[in-house]
C-alpha positions in Angstrom: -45.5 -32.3 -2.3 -44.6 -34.5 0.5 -44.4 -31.7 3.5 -45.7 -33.8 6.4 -43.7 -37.3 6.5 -46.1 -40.7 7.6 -43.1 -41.8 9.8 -44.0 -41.9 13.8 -40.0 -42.3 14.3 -39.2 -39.3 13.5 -41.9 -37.6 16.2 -39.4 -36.5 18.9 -40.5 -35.1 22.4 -43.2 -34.7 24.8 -46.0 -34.7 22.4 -49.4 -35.1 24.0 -47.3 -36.2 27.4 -49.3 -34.3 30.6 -47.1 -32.0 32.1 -46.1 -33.2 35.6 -47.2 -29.9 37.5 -49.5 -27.3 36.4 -46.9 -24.1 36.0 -45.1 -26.5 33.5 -48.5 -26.7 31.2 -50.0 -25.3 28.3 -50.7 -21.1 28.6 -53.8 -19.7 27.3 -53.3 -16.0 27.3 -56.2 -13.7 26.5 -56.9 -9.7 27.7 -60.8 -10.7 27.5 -60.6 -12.8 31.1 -64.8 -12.5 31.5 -64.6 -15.5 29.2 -62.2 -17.6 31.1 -64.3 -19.9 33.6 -61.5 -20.0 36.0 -57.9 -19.5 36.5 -57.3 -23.3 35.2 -59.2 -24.5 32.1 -59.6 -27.9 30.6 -58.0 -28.7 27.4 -61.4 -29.8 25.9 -62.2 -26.2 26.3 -59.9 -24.6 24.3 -61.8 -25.3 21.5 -65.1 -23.3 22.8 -63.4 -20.4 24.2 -61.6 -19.8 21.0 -65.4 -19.1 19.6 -66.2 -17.3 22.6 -63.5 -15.1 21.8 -64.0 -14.3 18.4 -68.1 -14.0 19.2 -69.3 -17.1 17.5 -70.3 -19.1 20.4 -72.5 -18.6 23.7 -69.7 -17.8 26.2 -68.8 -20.7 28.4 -69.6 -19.2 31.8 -73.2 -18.5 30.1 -73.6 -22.0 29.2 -72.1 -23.4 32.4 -74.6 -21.3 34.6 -77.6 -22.4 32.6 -76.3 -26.1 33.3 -76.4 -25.9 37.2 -79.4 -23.7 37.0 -82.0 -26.8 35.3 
């Protein structure tokens, strides 16, 4: 099965281009908002509050805290 092609010329759009202001950006919605450090999060978080959500992972604001606090 060939389902995902090799060539790059076919890749169309703005993929992995920065949005130019922040209400044009990526959405993370979520009804558990204690796990959400602040209104705006950083792509390289995504990942960890993913985990946070699904209970596998120390929550972010947890880990945060315990960074400032040492």
């Amino acid at each position: 099965m060939d389902v995902i092609g090799l060539d790059v010329t076919l890749v169309k759009g703005s993929h992995g281009l920065r949005s130019r202001t922040p209400e044009k950006g990526p959405v993370f919605i979520t009804q558990q908002a204690q796990h959400l450090p602040q209104d705006r999060i950083r792509a390289t978080d995504v990942f960890e509050l993913v985990l946070n959500h699904l209970g596998v992972a120390e929550p972010l604001l947890e880990r945060r805290a315990k960074a400032v606090a040492h």
